[in-house]
C-alpha positions as CSV (number, residue, x, y, z in Angstrom):
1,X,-13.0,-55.5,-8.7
2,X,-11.0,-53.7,-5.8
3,X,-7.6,-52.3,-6.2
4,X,-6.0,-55.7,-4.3
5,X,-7.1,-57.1,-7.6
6,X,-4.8,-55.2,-9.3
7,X,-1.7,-56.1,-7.6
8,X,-2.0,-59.5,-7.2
9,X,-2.1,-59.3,-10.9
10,X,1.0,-57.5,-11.2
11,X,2.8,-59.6,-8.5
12,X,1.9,-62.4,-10.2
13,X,3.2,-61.1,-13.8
14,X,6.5,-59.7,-11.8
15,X,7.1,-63.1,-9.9
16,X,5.8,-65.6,-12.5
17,X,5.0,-67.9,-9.9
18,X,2.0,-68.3,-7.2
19,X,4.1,-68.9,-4.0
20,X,6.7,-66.5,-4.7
21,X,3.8,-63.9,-5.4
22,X,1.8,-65.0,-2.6
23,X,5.0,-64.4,-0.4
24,X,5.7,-60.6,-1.7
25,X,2.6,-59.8,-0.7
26,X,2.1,-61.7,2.3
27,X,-0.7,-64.0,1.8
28,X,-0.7,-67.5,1.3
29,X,-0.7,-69.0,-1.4
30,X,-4.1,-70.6,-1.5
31,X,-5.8,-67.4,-1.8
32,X,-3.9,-65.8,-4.4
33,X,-4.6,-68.1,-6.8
34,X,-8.5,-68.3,-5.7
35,X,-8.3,-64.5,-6.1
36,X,-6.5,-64.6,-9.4
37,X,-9.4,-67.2,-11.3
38,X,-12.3,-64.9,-9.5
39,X,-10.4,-62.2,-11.5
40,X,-10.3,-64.3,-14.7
41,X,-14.2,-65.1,-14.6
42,X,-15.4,-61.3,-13.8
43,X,-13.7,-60.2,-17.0
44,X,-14.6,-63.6,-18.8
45,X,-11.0,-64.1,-20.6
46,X,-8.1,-66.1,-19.1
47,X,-5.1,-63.7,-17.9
48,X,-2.4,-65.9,-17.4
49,X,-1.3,-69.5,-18.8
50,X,-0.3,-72.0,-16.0
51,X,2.3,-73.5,-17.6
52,X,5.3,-76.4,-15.7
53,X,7.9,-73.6,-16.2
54,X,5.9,-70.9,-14.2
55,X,3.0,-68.4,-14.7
56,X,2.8,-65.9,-17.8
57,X,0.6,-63.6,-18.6
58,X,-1.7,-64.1,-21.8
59,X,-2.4,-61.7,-25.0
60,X,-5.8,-60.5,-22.8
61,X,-3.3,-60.3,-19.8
62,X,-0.7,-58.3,-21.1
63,X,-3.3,-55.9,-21.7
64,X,-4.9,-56.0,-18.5
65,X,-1.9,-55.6,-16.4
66,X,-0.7,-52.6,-18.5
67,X,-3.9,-51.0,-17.4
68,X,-3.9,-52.4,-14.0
69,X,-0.7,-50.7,-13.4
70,X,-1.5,-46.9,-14.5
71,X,-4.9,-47.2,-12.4
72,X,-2.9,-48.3,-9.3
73,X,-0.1,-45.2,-10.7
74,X,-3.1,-42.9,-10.7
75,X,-5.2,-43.9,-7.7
76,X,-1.9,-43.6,-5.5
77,X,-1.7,-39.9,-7.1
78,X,-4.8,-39.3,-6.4
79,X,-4.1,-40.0,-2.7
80,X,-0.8,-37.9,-2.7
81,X,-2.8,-34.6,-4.8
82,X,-5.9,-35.0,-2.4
83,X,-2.9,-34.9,0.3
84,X,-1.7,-32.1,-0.9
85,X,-4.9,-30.3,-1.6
86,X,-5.8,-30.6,2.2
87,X,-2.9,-29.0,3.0
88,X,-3.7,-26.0,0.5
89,X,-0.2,-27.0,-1.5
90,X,-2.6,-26.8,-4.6
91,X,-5.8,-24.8,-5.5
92,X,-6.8,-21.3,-6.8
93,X,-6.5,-18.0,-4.9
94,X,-8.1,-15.1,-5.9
95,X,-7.2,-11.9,-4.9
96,X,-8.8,-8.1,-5.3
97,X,-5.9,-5.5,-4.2
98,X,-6.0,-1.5,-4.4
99,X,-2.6,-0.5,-6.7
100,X,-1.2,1.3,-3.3
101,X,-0.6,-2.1,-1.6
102,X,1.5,-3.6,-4.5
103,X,4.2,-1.0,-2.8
104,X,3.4,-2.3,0.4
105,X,3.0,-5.1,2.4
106,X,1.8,-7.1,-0.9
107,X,5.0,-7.8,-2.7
108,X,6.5,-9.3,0.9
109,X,3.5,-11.6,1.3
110,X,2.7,-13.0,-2.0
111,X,6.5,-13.4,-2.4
112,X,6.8,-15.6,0.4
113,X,3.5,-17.6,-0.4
114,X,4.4,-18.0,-4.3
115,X,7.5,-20.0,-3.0
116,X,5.9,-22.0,0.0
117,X,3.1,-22.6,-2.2
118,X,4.4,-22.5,-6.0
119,X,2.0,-24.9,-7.3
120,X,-1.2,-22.8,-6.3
121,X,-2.3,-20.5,-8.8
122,X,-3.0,-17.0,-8.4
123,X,-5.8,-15.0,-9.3
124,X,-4.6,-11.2,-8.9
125,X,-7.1,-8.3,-9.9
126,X,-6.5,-4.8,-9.5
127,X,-9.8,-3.4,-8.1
128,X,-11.1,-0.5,-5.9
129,X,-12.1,-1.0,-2.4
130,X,-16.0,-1.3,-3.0
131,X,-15.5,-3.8,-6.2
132,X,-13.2,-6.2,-4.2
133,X,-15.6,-6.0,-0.9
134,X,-18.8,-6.8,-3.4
135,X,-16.4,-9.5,-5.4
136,X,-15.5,-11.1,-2.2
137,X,-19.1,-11.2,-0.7
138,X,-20.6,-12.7,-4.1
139,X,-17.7,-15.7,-3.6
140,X,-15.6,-14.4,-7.0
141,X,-13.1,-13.6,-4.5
142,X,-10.9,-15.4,-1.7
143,X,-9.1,-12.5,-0.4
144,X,-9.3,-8.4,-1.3
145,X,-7.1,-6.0,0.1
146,X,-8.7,-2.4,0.2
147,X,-8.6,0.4,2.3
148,X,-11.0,1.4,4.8
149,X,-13.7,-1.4,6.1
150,X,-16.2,-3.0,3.7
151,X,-19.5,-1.9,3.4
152,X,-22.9,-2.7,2.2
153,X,-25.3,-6.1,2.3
154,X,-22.7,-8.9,3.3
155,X,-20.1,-7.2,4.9
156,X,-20.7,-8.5,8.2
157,X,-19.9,-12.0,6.9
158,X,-16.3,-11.1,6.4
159,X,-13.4,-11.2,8.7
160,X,-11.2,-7.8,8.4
161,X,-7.6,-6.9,9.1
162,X,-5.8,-4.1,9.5
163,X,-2.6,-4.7,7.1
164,X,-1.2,-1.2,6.9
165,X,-1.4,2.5,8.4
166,X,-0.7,5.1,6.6
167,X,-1.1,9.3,6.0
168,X,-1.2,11.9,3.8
169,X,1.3,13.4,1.5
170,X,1.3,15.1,-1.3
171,X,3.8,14.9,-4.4
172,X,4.7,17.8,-7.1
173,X,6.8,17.8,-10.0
174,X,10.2,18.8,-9.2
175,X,9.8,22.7,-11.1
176,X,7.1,23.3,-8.6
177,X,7.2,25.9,-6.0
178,X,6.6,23.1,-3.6
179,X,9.5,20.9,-4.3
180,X,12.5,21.3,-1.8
181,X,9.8,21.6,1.1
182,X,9.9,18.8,3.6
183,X,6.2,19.9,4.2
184,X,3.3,22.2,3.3
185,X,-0.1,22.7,4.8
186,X,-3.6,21.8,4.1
187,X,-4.3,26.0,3.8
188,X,-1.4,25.6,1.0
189,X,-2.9,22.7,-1.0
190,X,-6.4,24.6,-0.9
191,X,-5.1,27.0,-3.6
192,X,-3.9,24.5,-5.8
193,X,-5.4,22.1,-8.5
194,X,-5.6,18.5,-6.5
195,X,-4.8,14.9,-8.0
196,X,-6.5,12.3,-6.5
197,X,-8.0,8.5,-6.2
198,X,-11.2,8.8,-7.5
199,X,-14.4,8.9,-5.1
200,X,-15.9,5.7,-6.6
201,X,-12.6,3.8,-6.5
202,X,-11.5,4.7,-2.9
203,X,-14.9,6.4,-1.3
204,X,-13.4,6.1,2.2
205,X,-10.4,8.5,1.3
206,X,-12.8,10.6,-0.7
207,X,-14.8,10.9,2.3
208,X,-11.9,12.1,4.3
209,X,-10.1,14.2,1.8
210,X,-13.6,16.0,1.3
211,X,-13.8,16.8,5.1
212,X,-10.1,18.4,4.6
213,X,-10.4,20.2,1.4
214,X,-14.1,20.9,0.8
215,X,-16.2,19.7,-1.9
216,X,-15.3,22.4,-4.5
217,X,-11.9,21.5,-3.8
218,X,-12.7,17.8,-4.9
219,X,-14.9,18.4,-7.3
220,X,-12.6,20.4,-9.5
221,X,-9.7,17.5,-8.4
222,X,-8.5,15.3,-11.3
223,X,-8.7,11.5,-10.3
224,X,-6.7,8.1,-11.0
225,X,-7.2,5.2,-10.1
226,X,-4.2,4.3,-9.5
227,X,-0.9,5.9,-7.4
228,X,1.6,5.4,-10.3
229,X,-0.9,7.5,-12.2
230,X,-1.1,10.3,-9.2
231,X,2.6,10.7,-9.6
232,X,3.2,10.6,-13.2
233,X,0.2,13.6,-13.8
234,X,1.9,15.4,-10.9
235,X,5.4,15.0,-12.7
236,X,3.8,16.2,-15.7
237,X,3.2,19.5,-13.4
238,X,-0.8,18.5,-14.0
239,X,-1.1,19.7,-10.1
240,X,-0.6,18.7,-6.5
241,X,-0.9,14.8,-6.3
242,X,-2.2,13.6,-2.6
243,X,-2.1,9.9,-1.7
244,X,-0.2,7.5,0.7
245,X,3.2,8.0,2.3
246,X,4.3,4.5,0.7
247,X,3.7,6.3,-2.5
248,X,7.4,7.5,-1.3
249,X,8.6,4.1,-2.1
250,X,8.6,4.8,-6.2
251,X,11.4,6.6,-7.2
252,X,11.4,9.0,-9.6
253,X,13.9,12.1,-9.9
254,X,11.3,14.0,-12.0
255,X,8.9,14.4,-8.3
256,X,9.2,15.9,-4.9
257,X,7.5,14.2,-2.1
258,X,5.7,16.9,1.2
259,X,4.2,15.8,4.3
260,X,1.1,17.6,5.0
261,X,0.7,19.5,8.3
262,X,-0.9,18.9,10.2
263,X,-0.8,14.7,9.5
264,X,-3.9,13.5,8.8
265,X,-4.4,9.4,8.7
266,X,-5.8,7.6,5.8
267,X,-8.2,5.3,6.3
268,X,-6.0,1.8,7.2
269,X,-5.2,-1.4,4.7
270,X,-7.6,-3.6,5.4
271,X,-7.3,-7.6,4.3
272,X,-10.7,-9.3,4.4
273,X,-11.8,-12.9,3.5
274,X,-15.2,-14.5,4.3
275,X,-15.8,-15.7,7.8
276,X,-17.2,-19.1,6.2
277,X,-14.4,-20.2,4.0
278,X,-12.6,-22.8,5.3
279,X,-10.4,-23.5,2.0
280,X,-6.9,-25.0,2.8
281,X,-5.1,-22.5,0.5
282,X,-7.0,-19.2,1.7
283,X,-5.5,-20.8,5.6
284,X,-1.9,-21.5,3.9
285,X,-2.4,-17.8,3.1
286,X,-3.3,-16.4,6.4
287,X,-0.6,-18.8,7.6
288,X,1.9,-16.4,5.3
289,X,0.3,-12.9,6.4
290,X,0.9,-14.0,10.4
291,X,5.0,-15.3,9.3
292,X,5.4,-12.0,7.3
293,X,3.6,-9.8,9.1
294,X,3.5,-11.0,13.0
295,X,1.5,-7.7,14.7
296,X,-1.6,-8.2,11.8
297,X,-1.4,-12.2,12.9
298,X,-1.9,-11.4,16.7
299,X,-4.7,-9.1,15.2
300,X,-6.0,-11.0,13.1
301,X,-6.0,-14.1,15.5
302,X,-7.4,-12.5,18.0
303,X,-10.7,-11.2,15.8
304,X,-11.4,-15.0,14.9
305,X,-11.2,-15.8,18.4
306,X,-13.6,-12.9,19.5
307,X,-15.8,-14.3,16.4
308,X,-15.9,-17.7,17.5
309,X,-16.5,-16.9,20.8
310,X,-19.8,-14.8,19.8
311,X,-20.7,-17.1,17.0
312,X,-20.4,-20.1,20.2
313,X,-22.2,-18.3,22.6
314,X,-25.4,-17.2,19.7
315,X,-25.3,-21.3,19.9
């Protein structure tokens, strides 16, 4: 039984008549009715008494067509939510992100996809860099935002962005010596007891800060994972907190924000996804990061062309 079935059957129920059915849907009449009795002997029960006053549905028919008419109701929703899915209007997106990127570029981005997209669902994890590069290799991620370029086994299947630069600064609480100063140097910040992301969350800052500071330095640091947490133990006067500029974003009268002198670069944001996904949401996505963030789309748009180029010309 094909889904034509089905709506001759409901034509003929709504018209109560052959001809006039046949009509609505553009058939003679002829057929219909040859259609209708081929539908009667597959299900082995007569649907519809032909009667002198016209055609009505039967006990076994009024059954049938209720049926017949939520199947056609669901197979043309299943047309208009595989529609939709193509066109990544529906799905899951999980994302790993470092805390530092909630200040900045995330909340733009996600903000504009939640409303072009509201009925995909998000999947947001706070992870370090490493964590979210392994999640995202193993395929228990779609996107990760960390900073500094994946590493390990996999990494060259993924396609990485730069999302952000930023540098060094370093925040005190508002009693300390520091505060007031628009800047201090590193030889300053080598005397005093450091707050920082810790090594095995964000290994490529580490790596950095260690090359600044020295490793007794970093070894005696207190770590966070996180930038809110840098800022509160530094308000607490716990020590000098170093992290990203956009840590200047979170206000709080209780803290005093430095550059450091000379500026030293962090390692950059970095958005990567894997080369091989071609899911309709994870596009929708990338659709949102080039409308929201135009110079990481020509970047990012013109690593998949270098990509496909290389991946063509291995062919």
């Amino acid at each position: 039984m094909e889904a034509r079935h089905l709506r001759y059957a409901l034509a003929l129920a709504d018209h109560q008549h052959f001809g006039r059915a046949a009509a609505s849907l553009g058939i003679a009449q002829p057929p219909l009715s040859a259609q209708i009795a081929a539908v009667e002997r597959e299900i082995g029960e007569r649907l519809f008494d032909r009667t002198s006053r016209g055609v009505f549905p039967t006990a076994a028919g009024t059954a049938f067509l209720a049926r017949a008419r939520k199947a056609l109701d669901e197979m043309g929703a299943a047309v208009v939510e595989a529609g939709r899915a193509a066109r990544g209007e529906t799905g899951l997106l999980r994302m790993g992100f470092i805390g530092s990127a909630l200040l900045a570029p995330l909340p733009g981005v996600l903000g504009r996809f939640r409303k072009s997209r509201p009925d995909v669902r998000l999947d947001l994890r706070e992870m370090g860099s490493p964590d979210s590069a392994a999640a995202l290799v193993a395929g228990e991620l779609d996107v990760a935002v960390g900073r500094g370029n994946p590493r390990g086994a996999g990494a060259e299947d993924l396609v990485t962005v730069p999302i952000g630069a930023d540098h060094l600064v370093a925040v005190v609480a508002s009693a300390h010596p520091f505060a007031g100063l628009p800047e201090i140097g590193l030889e300053q910040l080598v005397a005093e007891h450091l707050i920082m992301s810790a090594p095995a969350q964000e290994p490529a800052v580490a790596s950095h800060l260690r090359s600044l500071f020295g490793a007794p330095a970093l070894d005696a640091a207190t770590t966070s994972r996180d930038v809110h947490t840098i800022i509160g133990l530094a308000a607490c006067d716990a020590g000098v907190g170093l992290g990203p500029a956009r840590m200047r974003l979170i206000t709080r009268d209780d803290v005093w924000f430095c550059d450091v002198t000379p500026r030293f670069r962090l390692p950059d944001l970095q958005l990567s996804f894997r080369a091989a996904d071609r899911s309709p949401v994870l596009a929708a996505f990338l659709d949102v990061v080039r409308a929201n963030c135009p110079e990481v789309g020509s970047r990012l748009d013109d690593i998949l062309t270098r990509r496909q180029s290389t991946t063509t010309g291995r062919t």
